[in-house]
C-alpha positions as a printed Julia matrix, in Angstrom:
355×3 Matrix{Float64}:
 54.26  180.67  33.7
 56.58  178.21  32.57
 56.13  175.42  30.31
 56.87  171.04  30.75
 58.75  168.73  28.46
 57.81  165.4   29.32
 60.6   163.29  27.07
 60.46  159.93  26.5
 59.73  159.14  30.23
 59.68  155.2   30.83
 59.07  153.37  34.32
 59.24  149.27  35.54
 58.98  147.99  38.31
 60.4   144.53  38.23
 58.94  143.21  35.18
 55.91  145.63  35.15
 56.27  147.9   32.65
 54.27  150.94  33.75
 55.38  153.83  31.62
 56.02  153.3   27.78
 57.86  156.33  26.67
 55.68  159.03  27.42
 55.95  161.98  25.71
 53.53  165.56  26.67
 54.31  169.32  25.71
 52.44  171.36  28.67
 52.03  174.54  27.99
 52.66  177.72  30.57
 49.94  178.11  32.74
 48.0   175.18  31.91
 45.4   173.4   33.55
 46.09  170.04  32.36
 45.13  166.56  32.86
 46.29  163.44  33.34
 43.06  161.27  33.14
 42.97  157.34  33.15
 41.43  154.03  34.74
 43.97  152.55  37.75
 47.5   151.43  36.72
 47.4   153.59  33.92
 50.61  154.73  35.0
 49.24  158.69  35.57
 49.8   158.64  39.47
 53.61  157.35  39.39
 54.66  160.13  35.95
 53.12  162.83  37.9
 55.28  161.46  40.73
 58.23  161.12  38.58
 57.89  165.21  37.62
 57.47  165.38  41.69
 60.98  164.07  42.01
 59.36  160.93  44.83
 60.62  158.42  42.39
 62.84  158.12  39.35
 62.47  157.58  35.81
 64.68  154.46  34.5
 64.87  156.96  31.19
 63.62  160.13  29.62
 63.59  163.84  30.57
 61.68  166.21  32.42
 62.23  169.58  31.35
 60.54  172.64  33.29
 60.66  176.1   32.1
 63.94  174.97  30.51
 65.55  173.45  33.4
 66.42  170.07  33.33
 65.06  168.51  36.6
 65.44  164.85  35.49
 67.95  164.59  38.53
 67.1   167.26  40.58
 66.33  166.41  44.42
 62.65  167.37  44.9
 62.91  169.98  46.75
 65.2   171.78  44.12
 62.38  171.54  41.48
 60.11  174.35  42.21
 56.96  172.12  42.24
 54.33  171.84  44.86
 52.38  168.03  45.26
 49.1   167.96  46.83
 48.2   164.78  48.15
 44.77  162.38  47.65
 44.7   162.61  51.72
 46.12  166.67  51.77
 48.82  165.71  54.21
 47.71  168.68  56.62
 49.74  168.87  60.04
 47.01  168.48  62.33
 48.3   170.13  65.41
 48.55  173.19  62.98
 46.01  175.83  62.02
 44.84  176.34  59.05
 46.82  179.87  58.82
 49.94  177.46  60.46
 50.2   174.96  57.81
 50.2   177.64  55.18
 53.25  179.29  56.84
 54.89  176.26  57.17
 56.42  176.17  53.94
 57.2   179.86  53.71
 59.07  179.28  57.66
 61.17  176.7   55.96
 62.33  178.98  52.82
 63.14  181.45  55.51
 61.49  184.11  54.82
 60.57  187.07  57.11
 57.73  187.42  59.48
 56.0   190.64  57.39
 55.63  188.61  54.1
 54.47  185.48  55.67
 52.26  187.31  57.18
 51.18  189.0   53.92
 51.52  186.25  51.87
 49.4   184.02  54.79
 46.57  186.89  54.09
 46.51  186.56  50.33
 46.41  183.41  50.16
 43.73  182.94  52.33
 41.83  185.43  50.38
 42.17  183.51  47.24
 40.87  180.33  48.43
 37.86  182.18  50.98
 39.27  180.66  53.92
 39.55  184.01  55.88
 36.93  183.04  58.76
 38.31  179.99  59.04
 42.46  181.11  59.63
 42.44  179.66  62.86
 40.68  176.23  62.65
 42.73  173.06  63.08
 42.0   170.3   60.37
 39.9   168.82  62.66
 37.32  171.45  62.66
 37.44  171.9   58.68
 35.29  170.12  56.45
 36.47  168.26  53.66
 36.5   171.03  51.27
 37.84  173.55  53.1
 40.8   171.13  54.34
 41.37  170.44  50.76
 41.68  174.27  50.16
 44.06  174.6   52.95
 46.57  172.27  51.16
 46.32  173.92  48.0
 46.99  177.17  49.93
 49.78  175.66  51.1
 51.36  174.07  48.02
 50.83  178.1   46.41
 52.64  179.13  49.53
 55.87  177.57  48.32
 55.21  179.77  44.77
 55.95  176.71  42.85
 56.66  176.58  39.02
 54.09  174.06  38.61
 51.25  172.7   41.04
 51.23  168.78  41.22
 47.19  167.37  42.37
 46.7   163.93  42.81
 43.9   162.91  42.67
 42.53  166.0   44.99
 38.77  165.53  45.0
 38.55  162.11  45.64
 37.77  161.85  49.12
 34.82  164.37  49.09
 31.0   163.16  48.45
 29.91  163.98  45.01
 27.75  167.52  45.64
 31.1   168.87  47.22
 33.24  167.32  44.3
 31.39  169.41  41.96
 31.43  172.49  44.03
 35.41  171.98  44.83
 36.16  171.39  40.82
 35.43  175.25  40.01
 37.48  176.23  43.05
 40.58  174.58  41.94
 40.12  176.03  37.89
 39.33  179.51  39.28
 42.47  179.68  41.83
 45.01  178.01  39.36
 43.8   180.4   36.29
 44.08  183.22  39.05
 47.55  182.6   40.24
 48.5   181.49  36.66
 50.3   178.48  37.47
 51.01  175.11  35.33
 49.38  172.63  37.08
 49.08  168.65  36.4
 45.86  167.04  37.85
 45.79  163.4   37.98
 42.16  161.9   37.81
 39.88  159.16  36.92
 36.86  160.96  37.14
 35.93  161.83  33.43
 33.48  164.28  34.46
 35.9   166.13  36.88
 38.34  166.29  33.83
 36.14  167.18  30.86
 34.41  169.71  33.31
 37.8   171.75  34.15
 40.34  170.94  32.39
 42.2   172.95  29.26
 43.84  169.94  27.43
 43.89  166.22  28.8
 45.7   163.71  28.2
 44.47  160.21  28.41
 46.37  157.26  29.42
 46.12  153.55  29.2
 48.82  150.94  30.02
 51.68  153.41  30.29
 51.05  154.98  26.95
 49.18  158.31  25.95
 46.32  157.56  23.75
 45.24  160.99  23.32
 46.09  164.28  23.65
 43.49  167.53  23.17
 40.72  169.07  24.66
 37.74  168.54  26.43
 35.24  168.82  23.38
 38.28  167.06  21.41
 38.97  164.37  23.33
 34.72  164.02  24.13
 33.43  164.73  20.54
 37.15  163.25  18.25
 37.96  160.11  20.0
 40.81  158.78  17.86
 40.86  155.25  19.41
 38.56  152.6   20.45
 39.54  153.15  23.92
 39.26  156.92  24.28
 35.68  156.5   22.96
 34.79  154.18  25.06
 36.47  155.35  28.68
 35.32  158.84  28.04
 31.41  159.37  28.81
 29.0   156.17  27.19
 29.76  154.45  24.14
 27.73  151.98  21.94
 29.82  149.63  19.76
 29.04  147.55  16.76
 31.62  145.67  14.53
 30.91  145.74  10.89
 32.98  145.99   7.37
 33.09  148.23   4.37
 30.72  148.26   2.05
 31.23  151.25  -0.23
 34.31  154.04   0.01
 34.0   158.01  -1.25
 36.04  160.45  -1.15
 35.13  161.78   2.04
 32.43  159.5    3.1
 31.77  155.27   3.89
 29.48  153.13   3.92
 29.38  150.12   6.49
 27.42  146.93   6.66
 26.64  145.42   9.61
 23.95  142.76  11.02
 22.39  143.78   7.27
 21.82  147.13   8.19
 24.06  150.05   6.14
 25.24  153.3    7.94
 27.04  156.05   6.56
 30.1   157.55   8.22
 32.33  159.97   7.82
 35.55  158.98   6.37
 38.51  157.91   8.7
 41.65  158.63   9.09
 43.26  155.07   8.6
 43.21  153.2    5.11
 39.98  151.82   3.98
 38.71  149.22   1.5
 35.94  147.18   0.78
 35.33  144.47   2.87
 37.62  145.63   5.42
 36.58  144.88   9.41
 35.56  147.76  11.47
 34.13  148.65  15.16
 31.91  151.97  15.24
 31.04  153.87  17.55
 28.11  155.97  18.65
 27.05  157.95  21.63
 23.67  157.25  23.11
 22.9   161.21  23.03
 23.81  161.27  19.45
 21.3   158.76  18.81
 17.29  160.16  17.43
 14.05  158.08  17.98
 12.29  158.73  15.0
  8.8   157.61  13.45
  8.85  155.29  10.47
  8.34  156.73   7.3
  8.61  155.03   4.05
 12.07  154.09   3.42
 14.47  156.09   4.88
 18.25  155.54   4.64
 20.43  154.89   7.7
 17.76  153.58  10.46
 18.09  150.89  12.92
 14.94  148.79  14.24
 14.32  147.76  17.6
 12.72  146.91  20.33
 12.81  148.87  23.87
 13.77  146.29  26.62
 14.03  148.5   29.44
 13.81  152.74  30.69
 15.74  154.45  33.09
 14.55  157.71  34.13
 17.51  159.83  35.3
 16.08  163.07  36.22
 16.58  165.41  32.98
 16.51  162.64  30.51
 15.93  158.79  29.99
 17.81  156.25  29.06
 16.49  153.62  26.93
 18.15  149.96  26.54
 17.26  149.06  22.84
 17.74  145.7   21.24
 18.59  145.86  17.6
 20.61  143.78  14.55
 23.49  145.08  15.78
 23.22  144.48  19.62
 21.81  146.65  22.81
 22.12  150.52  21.95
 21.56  152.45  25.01
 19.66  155.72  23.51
 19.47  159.07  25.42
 15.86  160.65  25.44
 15.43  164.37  26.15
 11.67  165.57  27.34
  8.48  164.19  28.16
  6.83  164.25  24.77
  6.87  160.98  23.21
  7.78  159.1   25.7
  8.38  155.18  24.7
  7.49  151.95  26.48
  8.9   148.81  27.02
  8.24  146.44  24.19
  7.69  149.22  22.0
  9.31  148.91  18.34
 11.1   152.26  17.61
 13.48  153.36  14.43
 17.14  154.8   15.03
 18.85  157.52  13.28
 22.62  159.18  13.31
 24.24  161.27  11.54
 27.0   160.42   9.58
 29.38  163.12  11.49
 27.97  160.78  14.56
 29.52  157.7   13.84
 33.36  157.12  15.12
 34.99  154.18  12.94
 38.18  152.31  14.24
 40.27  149.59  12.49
 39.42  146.02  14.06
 42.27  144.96  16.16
């Protein structure tokens, strides 16, 4: 298992500037993810650790080898590609030799090697289909078979589910966590998919505009969004913008629209009067029933409902602009043009300086 130093990695082209100094510690036998919207710059680092093109400046450091330099094939990593790159007069036992034939090695291990490997990605029935006569899946399994087959130091995917149809995306996500946490590689995924990511992944890191915003796991980078962006790329987001009213030692209160919430205190320096934007997530928002005064609700009105199967989704106009709110169960069900009351826990509330 052997650990990546990504060093102060930057990367133009012409006046583009598409990597900003990226810096990432990934740890031995790591499933880890690079996870972004287009041009983030995720696709051309995890080429850059690939060797395909070359970083104006930085480092990349594997398992304590310098590979800044390095020719790619000198690296000890393994790419698969968004479109697998199979050879297509091959077999599906062929292509996974291929590599192994180039290293040289003998006929009894590739053929031992070919049988393992096949194994470990259930492809046994299918040893002697040609890509053509593979499904999606089990063509995208071939070329991670085949990437293994080179027994890299660290497995490069980019973007590997994105040409399957969502049922199979889901199916192929625990395929690819099982056989890299099996064969205990370090392995990179590149993705936009947020679900794919916070679904497999140990640690991801998210980029935007050739910078990493955030670095930590699933339920960290989900649940402790530490900028505006994170919380709103990863999963749904309301936003308000709003100021300090009152500051405690571990607690805030903000004024917005004339309504005051209660947050949790953040990280960054606060004051009273200060601009804010919060943040909360429609799932960590309750319908209640007024009752008296209580502290920390939100009127509003439903404008529209959006049954999705386990839950609804409810578009709510309020002071401080349309909320969507997530609704679990069939008891108490709300209408459209209903008026409703809003509640969140403090602990639910991100807060971000205003920009």
């Amino acid at each position: 298992m052997k650990e990546i130093n990504i060093l102060n990695v930057r990367k133009s082209f012409g006046s583009n500037k598409v990597l900003d100094g990226i810096n990432l510690e990934i740890k031995g036998g790591e499933l880890f993810f690079l996870l972004g919207p287009s041009g983030c710059g995720k696709t051309t680092l995890l080429r850059i650790i690939a060797g395909l093109i070359s970083a104006d400046s930085g480092k990349i450091i594997l398992g304590g080898r310098d590979i800044t330099q390095m020719p790619p094939e000198k690296r000890q990593t393994a790419m698969v590609f968004q479109n697998y790159a199979l050879w297509p007069h091959m077999t599906a036992q062929e292509n996974i030799q291929f590599p192994m034939k180039l290293r040289g090695k003998d006929s009894k291990y590739i053929k031992e090697k070919t049988l393992k490997l096949l194994e470990l990605v259930h492809l046994e029935v299918s040893a002697d289909r040609k890509p053509a006569n593979l499904s999606g899946g089990q063509q995208q399994r071939v070329a991670l078979a085949r990437a293994l087959a080179a027994e890299p130091d660290c497995l490069l995917l980019d973007e590997p589910l994105s040409n399957l149809d969502a049922s199979l995306r889901v199916e192929m996500r625990s395929h690819i966590r099982r056989i890299c946490k099996e064969t205990g590689v370090t392995t990179i995924y590149v993705t936009h998919d947020q679900k794919e990511a916070l679904a497999i992944a140990d640690r991801i890191a998210v980029l935007n505009e050739g910078k990493v915003e955030q670095v930590g796991t699933p339920f960290e980078i989900y649940s402790k969004p530490e900028t505006k962006f994170v919380a709103g790329f990863i999963g749904e987001a309301n936003f308000f913008e709003g100021k300090i009213a009152n500051c405690w030692q571990e607690r805030i209160e903000i004024e917005a629209g004339g309504i005051y919430l209660r947050a949790v205190k953040p990280e960054f320096s606060v004051e009273h009067g200060k601009k804010i934007i919060a943040c909360i997530r429609p799932e960590k928002i309750e319908i209640i029933e007024e009752k008296g005064n209580l502290p920390d609700r939100i009127q509003g009105i439903v404008e529209d409902i959006s049954f999705l199967g386990g839950f609804y989704e409810y578009l709510i106009k309020t002071a401080l602009g349309k909320f969507k709110v997530t609704g679990f169960g069939s008891e108490g069900v709300k209408k459209r043009g209903d008026n409703v009351f809003l509640r969140v826990k403090e602990s639910d509330i991100y807060v971000f300086e205003k920009e």
